[in-house]
C-alpha positions as CSV (number, residue, x, y, z in Angstrom):
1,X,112.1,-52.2,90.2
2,X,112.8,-54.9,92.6
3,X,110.8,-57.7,93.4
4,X,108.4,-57.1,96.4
5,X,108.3,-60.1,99.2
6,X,105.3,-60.8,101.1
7,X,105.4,-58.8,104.8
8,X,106.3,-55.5,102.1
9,X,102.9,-55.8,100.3
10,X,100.9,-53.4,102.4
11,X,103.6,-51.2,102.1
12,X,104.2,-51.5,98.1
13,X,100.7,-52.1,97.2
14,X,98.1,-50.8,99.3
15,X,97.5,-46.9,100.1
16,X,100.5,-45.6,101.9
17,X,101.6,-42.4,101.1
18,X,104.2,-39.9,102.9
19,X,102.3,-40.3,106.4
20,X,100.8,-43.7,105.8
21,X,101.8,-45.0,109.1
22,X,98.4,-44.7,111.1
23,X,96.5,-46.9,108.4
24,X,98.4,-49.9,110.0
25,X,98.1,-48.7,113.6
26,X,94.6,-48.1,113.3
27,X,94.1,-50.8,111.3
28,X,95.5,-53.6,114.2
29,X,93.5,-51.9,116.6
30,X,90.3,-52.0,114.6
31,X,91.2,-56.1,114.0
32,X,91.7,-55.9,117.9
33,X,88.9,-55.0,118.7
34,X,86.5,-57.0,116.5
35,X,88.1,-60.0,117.6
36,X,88.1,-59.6,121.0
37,X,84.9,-57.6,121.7
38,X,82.4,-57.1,118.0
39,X,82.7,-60.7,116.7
40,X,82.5,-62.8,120.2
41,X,79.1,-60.4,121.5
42,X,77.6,-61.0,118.2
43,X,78.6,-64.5,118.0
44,X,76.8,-64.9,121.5
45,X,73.6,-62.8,121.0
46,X,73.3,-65.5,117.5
47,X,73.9,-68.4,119.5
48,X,71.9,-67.6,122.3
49,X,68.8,-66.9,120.2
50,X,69.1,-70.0,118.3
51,X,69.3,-71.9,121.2
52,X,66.8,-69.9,123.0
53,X,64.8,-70.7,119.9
54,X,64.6,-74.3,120.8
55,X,63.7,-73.7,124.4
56,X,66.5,-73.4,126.1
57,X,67.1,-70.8,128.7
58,X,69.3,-67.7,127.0
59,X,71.3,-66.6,130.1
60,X,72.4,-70.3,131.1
61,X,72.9,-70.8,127.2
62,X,75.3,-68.2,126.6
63,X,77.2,-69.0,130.0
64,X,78.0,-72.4,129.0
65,X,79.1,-71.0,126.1
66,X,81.4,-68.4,127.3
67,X,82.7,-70.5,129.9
68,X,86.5,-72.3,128.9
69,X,86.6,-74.4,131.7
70,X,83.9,-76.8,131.2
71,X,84.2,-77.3,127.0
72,X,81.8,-78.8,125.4
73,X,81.1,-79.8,121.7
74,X,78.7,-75.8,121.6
75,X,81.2,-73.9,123.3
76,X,84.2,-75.1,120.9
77,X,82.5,-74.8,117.8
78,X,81.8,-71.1,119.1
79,X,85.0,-70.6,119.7
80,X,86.0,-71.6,115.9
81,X,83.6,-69.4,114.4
82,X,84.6,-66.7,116.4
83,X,88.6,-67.5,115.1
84,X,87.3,-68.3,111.4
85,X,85.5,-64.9,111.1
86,X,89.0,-63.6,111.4
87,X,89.7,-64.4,108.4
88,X,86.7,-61.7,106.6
89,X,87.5,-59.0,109.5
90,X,91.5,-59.2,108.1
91,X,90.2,-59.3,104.2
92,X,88.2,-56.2,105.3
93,X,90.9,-54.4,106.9
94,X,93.1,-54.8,104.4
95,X,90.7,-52.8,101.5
96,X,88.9,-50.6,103.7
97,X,92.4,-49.0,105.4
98,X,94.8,-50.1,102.6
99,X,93.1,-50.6,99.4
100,X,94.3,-54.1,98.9
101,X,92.1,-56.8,97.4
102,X,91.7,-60.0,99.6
103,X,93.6,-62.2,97.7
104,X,97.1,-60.1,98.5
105,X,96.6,-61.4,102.2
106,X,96.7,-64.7,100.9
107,X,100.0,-64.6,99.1
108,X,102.0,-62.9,96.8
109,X,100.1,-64.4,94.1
110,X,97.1,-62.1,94.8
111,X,95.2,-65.6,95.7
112,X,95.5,-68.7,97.9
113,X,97.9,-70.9,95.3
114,X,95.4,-74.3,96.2
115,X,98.2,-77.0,94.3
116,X,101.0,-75.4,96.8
117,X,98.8,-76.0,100.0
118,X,97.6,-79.8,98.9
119,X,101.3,-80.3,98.9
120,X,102.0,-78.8,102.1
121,X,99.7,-80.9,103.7
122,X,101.6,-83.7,102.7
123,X,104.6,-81.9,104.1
124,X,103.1,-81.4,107.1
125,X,101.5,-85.1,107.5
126,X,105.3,-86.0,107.0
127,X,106.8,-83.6,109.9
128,X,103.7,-84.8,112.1
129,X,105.7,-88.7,111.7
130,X,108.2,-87.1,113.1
131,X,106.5,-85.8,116.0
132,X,105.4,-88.9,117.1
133,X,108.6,-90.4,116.4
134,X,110.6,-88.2,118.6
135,X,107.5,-88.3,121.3
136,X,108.3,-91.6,121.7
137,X,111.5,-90.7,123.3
138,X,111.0,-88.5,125.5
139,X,109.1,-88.2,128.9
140,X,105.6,-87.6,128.6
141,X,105.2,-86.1,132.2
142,X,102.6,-83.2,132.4
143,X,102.0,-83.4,129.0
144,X,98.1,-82.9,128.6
145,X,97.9,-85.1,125.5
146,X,99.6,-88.4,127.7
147,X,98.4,-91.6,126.4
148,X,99.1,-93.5,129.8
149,X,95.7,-93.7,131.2
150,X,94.6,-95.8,128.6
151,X,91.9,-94.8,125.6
152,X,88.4,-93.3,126.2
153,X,84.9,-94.3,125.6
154,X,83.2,-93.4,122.4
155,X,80.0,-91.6,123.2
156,X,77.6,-88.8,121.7
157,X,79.8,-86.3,123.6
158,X,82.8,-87.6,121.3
159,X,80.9,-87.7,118.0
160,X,80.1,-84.0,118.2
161,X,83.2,-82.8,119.0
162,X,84.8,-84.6,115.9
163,X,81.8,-83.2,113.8
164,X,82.9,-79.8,115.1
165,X,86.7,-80.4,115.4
166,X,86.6,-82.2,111.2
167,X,83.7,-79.2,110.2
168,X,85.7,-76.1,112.3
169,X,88.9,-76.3,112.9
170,X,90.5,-75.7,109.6
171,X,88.4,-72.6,109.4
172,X,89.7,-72.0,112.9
173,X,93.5,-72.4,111.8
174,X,92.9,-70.2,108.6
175,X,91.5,-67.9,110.9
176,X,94.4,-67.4,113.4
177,X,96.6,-67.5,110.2
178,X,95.1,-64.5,108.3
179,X,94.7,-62.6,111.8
180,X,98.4,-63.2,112.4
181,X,100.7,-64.1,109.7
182,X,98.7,-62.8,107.4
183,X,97.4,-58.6,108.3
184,X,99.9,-58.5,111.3
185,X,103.2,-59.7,109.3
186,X,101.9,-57.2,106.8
187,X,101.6,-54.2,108.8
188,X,105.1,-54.8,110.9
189,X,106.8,-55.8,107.6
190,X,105.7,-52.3,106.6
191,X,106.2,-50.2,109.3
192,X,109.4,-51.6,110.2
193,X,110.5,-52.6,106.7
194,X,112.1,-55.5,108.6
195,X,111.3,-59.3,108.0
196,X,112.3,-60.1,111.9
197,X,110.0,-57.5,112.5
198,X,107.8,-59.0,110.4
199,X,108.0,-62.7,111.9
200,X,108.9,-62.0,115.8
201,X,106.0,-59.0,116.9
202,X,103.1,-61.5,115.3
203,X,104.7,-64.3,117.1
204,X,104.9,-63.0,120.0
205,X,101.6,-61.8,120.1
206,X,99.6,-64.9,119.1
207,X,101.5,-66.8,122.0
208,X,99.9,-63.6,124.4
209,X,96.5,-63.8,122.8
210,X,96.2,-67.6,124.1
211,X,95.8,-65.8,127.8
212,X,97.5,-67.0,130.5
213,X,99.7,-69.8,130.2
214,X,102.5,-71.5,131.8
215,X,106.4,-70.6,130.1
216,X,107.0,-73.7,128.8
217,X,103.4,-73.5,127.0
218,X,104.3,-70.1,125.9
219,X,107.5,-70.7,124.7
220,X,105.8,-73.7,122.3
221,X,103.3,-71.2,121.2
222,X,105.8,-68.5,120.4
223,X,108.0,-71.3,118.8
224,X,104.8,-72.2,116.3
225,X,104.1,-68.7,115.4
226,X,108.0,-68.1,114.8
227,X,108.0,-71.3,112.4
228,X,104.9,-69.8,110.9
229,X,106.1,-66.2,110.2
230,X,109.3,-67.6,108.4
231,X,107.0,-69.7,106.5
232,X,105.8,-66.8,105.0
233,X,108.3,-65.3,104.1
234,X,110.3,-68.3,102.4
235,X,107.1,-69.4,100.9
236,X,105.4,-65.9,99.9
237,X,102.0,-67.3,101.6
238,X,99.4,-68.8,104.1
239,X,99.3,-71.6,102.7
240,X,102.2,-73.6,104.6
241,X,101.1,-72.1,107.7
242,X,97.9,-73.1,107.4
243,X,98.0,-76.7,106.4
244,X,100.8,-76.7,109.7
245,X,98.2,-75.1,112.2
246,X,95.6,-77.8,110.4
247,X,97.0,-80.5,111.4
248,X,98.7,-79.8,113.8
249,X,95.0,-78.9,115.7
250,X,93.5,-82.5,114.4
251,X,96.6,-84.0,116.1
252,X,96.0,-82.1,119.5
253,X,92.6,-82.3,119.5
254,X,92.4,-86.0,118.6
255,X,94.7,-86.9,121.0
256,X,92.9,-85.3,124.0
257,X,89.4,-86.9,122.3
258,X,91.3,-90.2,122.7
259,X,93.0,-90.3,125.8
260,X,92.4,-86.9,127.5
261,X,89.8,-84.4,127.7
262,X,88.8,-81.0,125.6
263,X,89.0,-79.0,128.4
264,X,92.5,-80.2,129.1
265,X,93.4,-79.5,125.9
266,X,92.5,-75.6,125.5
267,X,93.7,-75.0,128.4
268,X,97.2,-76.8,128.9
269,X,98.4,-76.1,132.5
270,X,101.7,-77.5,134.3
271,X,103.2,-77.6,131.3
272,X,107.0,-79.2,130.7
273,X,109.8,-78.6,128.9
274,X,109.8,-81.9,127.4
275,X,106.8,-81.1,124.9
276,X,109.9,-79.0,123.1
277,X,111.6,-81.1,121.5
278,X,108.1,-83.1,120.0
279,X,106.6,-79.7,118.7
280,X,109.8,-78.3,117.5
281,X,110.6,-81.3,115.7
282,X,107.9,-81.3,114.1
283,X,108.0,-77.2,112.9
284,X,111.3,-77.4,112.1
285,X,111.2,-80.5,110.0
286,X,108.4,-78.7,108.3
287,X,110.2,-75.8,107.6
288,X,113.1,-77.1,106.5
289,X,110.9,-79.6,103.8
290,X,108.1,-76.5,102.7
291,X,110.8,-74.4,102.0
292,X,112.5,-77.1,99.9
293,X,110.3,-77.7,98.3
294,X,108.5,-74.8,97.2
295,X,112.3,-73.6,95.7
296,X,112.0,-76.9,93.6
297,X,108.9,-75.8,92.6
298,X,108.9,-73.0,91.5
299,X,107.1,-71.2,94.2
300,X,107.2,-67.8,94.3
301,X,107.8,-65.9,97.1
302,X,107.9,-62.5,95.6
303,X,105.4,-60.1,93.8
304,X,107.1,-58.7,90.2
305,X,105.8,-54.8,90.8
306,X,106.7,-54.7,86.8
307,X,105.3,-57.4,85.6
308,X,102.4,-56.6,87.7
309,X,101.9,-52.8,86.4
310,X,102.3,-54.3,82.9
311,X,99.1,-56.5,83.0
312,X,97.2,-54.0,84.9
313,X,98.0,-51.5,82.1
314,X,98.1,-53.7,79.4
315,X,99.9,-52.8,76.2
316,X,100.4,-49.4,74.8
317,X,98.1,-48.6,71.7
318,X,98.9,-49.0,68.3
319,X,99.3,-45.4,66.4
């Protein structure tokens, strides 16, 4: 029985059978629809009655934190509970329409290996030098995150936004990374049988779920989400991908705390092709060192169906 990699799981493991298709299908657009429309309206109606709680007004309370072009320290630490309650709305998914415990989302392992993703945060502090390396060589024109006008004021303002950005964001990353490369890779992996499959549809539509955006933003988002995919696959798991998307979130949002704006930041306009060669230095680099490394080891990137049915079984009785 051959070894089982990770975008095949829902398909060897969970509930499948001869017409097994529509579990998936439903599935993405149950997860579609709790992200975009169950999660955010609860999220709001919690929020707003907290706040109303304290006296503030409910309608101009949940405007403010609906609204993406005025961010504030309330409205992003919304928005990061909203992405890090992906990550129970894809556990639950998974069992209800597929039977599969939450820790085969995580990786082939059946659990998030912790050891492997203190290591690829190394890795990916490593492939962030690069980044700024390379950065320094290249124009910085249009790029949201530009250093040029000199470093901003520390104030109250910037103090919550790092308690929310240090408190949030990796929950945020995790989040997107369960949502995308975790149930999605899974359920094109098994209806296609195909790791391009597998890596390119979830790509492609975590660079569309960002909304609009101009193509050289788009392109950078689809390049991440490539990066990502192929990172689970060579790595059987979330972990690279999420210490990547980590970091690479501090990095973003510290710059624009430092020399830019929030606002600015979420959402990047008049984008420029130069911002290519910095981010896809510092993916590829990644990719190119977690895969490396995982191989030296000993990570595994497959799930042993045999070895697995012979533990769940256990041994045969003594006559």
């Amino acid at each position: 029985m051959e070894p089982v990699e990770y975008h095949l799981i829902q398909r060897a493991l969970g509930r499948w059978g001869a017409n097994g298709w529509w579990r998936p299908v439903v599935g993405t657009l149950v997860l579609v629809v709790l992200f975009f429309v169950v999660i955010p309206v609860g999220l709001v109606v919690v929020f707003g009655i907290g706040y109303a709680l304290t006296g503030a007004d409910f309608a101009d309370t949940v405007t403010r934190l609906v609204d993406g072009d005025h961010v504030t320290p309330s409205s992003l630490a919304f928005l990061n509970v909203v992405l890090a309650l992906s990550i129970p709305a894809s556990l639950l998914i998974a069992y209800v329409f597929h039977g599969l415990r939450p820790g085969w989302v995580a990786s082939v392992a059946g659990r998030l290996r912790w050891r492997w993703m203190a290591v690829t945060f190394a890795l990916a502090f490593v492939a962030l030098l690069a980044t700024l390396i390379v950065g320094a060589f290249v124009p910085s024109s249009g790029d949201p995150v530009d250093s040029g006008g000199g470093l901003n004021d520390w104030t109250t303002t910037t103090r919550d936004f790092v308690i929310v950005i240090v408190l949030l964001t990796p929950l945020q990353a995790a989040g997107e990374e369960y949502a995308f490369r975790g149930y999605l890779t899974q359920v094109f992996g098994g209806l296609f049988r195909s790791r391009i499959a597998a890596v390119v549809a979830p790509a492609v539509l975590f660079a569309l779920a960002h909304g609009a955006q101009d193509a050289p933003v788009f392109v950078d988002r689809l390049a991440f989400g490539l990066v990502a995919g192929c990172l689970v696959i060579t790595t059987g798991g979330l972990e690279a991908g999420i210490a990547m998307h980590v970091l690479n979130n501090f990095l973003a949002y510290g710059f624009a705390l430092a020399f830019s704006d929030m606002t600015t930041a979420l959402n990047p306009t008049g984008g420029t092709w130069w911002t290519l060669p910095t981010t896809l230095t510092q993916s590829l680099v990644y990719l190119a060192l977690a895969t490396w490394v995982a191989r030296k080891m000993g990570v595994g990137s497959t799930v042993d169906l045999a070895t697995r049915r012979a533990v769940l079984e256990g041994p045969e009785p003594r006559v």
